[in-house]
C-alpha positions, 0 to 999 in steps of 0.5 A, spaced: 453 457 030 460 457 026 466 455 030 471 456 026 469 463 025 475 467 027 470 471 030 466 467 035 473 465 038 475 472 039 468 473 043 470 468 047 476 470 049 473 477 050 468 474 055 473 471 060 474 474 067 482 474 066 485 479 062 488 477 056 494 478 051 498 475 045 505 478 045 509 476 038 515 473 037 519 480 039 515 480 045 509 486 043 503 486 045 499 485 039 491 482 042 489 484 048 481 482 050 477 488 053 478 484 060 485 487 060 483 494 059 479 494 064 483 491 070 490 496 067 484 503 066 487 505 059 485 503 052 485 498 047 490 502 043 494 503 048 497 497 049 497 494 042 504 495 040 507 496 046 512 491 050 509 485 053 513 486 059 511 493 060 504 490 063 508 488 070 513 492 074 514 487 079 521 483 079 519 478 073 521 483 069 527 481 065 533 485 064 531 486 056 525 488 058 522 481 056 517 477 061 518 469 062 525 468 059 523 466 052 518 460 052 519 454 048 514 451 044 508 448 049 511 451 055 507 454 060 510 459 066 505 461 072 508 466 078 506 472 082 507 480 080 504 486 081 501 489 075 500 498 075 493 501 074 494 507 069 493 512 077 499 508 079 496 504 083 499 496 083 495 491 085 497 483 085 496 478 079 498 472 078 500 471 070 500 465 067 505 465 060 503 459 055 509 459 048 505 459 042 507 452 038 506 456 030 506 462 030 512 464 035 510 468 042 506 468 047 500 468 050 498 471 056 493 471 062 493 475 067 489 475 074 487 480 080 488 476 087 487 482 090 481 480 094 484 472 094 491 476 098 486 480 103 482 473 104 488 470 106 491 475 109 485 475 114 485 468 114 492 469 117 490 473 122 484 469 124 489 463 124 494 467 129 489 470 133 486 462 135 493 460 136 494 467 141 488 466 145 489 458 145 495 459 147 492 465 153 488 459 157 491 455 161 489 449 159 493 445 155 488 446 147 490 441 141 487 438 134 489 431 132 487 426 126 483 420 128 489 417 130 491 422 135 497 425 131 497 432 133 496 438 128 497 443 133 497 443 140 499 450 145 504 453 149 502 451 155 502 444 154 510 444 153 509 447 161 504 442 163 509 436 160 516 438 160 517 438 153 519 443 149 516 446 144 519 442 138 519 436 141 511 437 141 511 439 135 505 437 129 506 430 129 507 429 136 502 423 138 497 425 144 496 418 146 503 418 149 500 423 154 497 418 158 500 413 163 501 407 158 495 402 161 489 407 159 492 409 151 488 403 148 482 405 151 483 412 150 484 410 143 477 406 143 474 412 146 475 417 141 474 413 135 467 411 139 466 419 140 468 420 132 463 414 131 458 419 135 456 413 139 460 417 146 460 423 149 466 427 150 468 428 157 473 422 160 477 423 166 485 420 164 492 420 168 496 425 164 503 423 164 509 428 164 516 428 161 519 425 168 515 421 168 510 424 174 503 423 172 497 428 174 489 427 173 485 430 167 479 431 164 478 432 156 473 435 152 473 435 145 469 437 138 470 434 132 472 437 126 467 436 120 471 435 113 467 434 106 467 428 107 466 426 115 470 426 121 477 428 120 479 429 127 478 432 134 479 438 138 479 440 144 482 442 152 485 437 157 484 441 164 488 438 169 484 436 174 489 435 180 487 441 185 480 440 184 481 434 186 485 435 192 479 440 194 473 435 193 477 430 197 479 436 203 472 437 203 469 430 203 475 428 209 471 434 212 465 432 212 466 425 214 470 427 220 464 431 223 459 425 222 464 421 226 465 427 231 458 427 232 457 419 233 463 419 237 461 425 241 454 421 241 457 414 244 463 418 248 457 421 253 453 415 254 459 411 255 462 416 260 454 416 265 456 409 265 463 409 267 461 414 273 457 409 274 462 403 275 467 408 279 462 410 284 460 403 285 468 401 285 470 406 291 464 404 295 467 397 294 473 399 296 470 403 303 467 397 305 473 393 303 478 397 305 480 391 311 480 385 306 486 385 301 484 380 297 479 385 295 483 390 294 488 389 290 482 387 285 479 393 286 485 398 285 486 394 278 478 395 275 479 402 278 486 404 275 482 401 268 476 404 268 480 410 269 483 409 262 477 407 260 475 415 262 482 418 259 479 414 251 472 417 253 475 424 255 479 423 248 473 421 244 469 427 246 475 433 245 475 430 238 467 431 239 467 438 241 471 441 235 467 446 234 465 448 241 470 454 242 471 461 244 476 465 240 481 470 243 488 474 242 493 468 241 501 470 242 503 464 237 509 464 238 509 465 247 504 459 246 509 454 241 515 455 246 510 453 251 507 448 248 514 446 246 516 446 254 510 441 256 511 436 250 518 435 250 520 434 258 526 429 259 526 429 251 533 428 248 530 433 242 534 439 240 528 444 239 530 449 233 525 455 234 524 460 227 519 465 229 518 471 224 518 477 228 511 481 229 506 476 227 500 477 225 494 477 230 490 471 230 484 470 234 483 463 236 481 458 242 489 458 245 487 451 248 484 448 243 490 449 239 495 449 244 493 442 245 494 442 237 501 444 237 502 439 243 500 433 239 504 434 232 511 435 237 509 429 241 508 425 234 515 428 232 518 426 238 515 419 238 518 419 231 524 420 233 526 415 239 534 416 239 533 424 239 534 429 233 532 436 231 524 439 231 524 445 228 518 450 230 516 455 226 511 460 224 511 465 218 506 471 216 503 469 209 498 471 205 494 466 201 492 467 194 489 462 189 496 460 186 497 456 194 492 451 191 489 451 199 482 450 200 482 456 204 479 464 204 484 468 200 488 473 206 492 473 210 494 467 215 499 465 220 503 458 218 506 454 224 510 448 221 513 442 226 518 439 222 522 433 225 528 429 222 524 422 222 524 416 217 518 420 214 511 416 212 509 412 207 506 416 201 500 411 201 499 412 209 500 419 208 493 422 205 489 417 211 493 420 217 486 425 219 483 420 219 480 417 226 484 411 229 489 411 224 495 410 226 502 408 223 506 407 230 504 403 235 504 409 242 499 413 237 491 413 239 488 415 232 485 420 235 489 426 236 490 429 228 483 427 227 482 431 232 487 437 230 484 437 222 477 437 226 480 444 230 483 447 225 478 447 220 473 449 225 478 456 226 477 456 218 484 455 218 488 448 215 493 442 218 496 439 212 503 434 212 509 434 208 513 427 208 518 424 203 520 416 206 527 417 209 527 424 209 523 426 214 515 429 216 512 437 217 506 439 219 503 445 217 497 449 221 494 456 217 490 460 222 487 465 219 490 473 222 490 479 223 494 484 220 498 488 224 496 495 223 503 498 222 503 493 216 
């Protein structure tokens, strides 16, 4: 093989894919390699003795008809343009110029990135359509380097966090989206999970721009490189909701376990005081003329009858579901129950009664008697007097109310007072038996109330900021009118 034949170079430069050409130093294309011919559709002696600067009809086109400003010796010059096909058609190619260090001119390679630009294009789209989707969810969606820097994350997480879109930007940090004591063992999670020795799955507190925080469960891939792991993507699900339904429902269960206990004990501890008072009032007949005894006697009689008041207390809140529904005129029974609960009260009662409510079919003394505890419970709360606001509203319930209720229409009764309100931490125990934050309360009437509410399908729910006041809120589940 002799390499320095003249022939055996022009056989290589003929074999490359790229179209080729030499241009003089006027700029006149005087070698082209069968390649060019090919990608352009014309001859061989058609382009020799043409201008070089023919060959493009993009704007790298000088105005003197020349193509890369007149390189000097050693120079090279790569830029996009388009090249005309001999049917007119044009098509992208990416022209590298090199300066030729004798002979003066120019060497030119051109190449076709048709099928790159369409790769990339649909590159481009596939990328637009993951962000669109991601941005679709719900969820918050993000990618993050092994340190947590994110290289995306979507539209809704600048909703979830209350920050704008610019302020989440690629850079961002996402351990800075947890409260600040869980960020190293967050950290420590995801480099065992990028290690392979964890699965994804763990629950955080999330925490917001003003600082509010939220639960949340995140789940995450990692993203294979050449060379291994180089980050993770995945969803953070706020969880919040899903938790307050878990814990209405285990509130629910463990109250009706209570209830059967209590009802259990209740019976049994109302045989034995009908015992006691029936032996009571015959000692009393039989000591009728000896006050010594008497006295005594009323006493043990007046205390096992408010041994029998607490049975009684005990066995209504064991009887929650035993009940039978019928037509119930919410707004006649709330000023009555109103009327009953408030005599010699100083309360000033405020009624906002929405004109035709709907039908709701209910036991009307149990939730009389409902209605009757929440409006004492206000007025105990505010000694020196205030404003009670009673009121009741046609609602429909959707999924966005974030309720453990059936979708459909409901009456809501609120009782709002003007209280001190309850502390945050008593306020998620307040359903429960015996707990109580005031001194004259039992513990038993919203434990009870919560039992009757549930059983009409319905929820009682509080509302209470310290200092500012308690609304209880009671959904019964209703007919609509047939006029709407």
């Amino acid at each position: 093989m002799n390499t320095g034949d003249e022939k055996f170079y022009e056989k290589i430069l003929a074999s490359i894919g790229d179209g080729l050409y030499v241009a003089d130093s006027c700029g006149e294309i005087i070698w082209v390699n069968e390649a060019l011919t090919l990608m352009l559709g014309v001859g061989e002696d058609e382009l020799l003795g043409t201008p070089a600067a023919g060959l493009l009809a993009g704007p790298s086109r000088n105005a003197d008809g020349t193509v890369g400003g007149g390189l000097a010796p050693g120079f090279h010059e790569t830029f996009l343009d388009e090249c005309r096909r001999r049917d007119g058609t044009l098509f992208p190619v990416e022209i590298r110029l090199s300066a030729l260090q004798e002979a003066g001119g120019t060497v030119g390679a051109l190449r076709d990135i048709a099928e790159r630009r369409s790769a990339d294009r649909a590159l481009r789209a596939a990328e637009q359509k993951y962000r669109d989707l991601a941005d679709s969810l719900p969820q918050t969606v993000f990618e993050a380097d092994p340190d947590g820097v994110l290289s995306f994350i979507n539209k809704n997480a600048c909703e979830a966090f209350g920050y704008s879109a610019e302020e989440l930007a690629p850079g961002f940090n996402a351990f800075d989206l947890l409260v600040p004591e869980q960020r190293l063992g967050a950290r420590e999670n995801l480099k065992r999970f990028i290690d392979g020795q964890q699965h994804s799955g763990n629950e955080y507190c999330a925490l917001r721009k003003d600082g509010t925080t939220f639960p949340v469960l995140i789940h995450a891939a990692r993203i294979q490189g050449p060379h291994g792991v180089t980050g993770v993507r995945g969803f953070m699900i706020d969880i919040e909701d899903r938790k307050k339904i878990d814990e209405e429902l285990l509130k629910a269960r463990r109250l009706q376990s209570i209830a059967s206990l209590a009802g259990g004990v209740a019976e049994d501890f109302n045989t034995i005081l009908l015992a006691v008072l029936g032996n009571i009032n015959i000692a009393q007949h039989h000591a009728a003329d000896n006050t010594d005894i008497a006295g005594p006697l009323v006493a043990a009689e007046r205390a096992a009858l408010r041994a029998r008041d607490a049975t009684e207390q005990l066995r209504m809140f064991s009887r929650g579901g035993s009940f039978s529904k019928a037509p119930l005129l919410i707004d006649a029974m709330l000023r009555e129950a109103c009327e009953y609960a408030l005599k010699g009260s100083p309360l000033q009662v405020v009624f906002e009664l929405a004109p035709d409510l709907w039908t709701v079919n209910a036991d009307a003394s149990q939730i009389r008697q409902v209605c009757i505890n929440l409006i004492i419970n206000a007025d105990h709360a505010m000694p020196d007097g205030g404003c009670l606001t009673v009121a009741a509203k046609n609602m429909m319930i959707g999924a966005a109310d974030n309720l453990t209720l059936r979708d459909g229409p409901y009456v809501r009764i609120a009782i709002r007072d003007q209280s001190i309100g309850i502390l945050n931490e008593h306020v998620q125990h307040i359903f429960e038996p015996y707990f109580t934050a005031r001194r004259r309360g039992s513990g038993v009437g919203l434990a009870t109330a919560y039992i009757v509410a549930r059983n009409h399908e319905g929820l009682i729910v509080a509302e209470s900021e310290f200092g500012r006041g308690t609304t209880f809120y009671l959904y019964l589940p209703a007919e609509k009118n047939k006029k709407d």
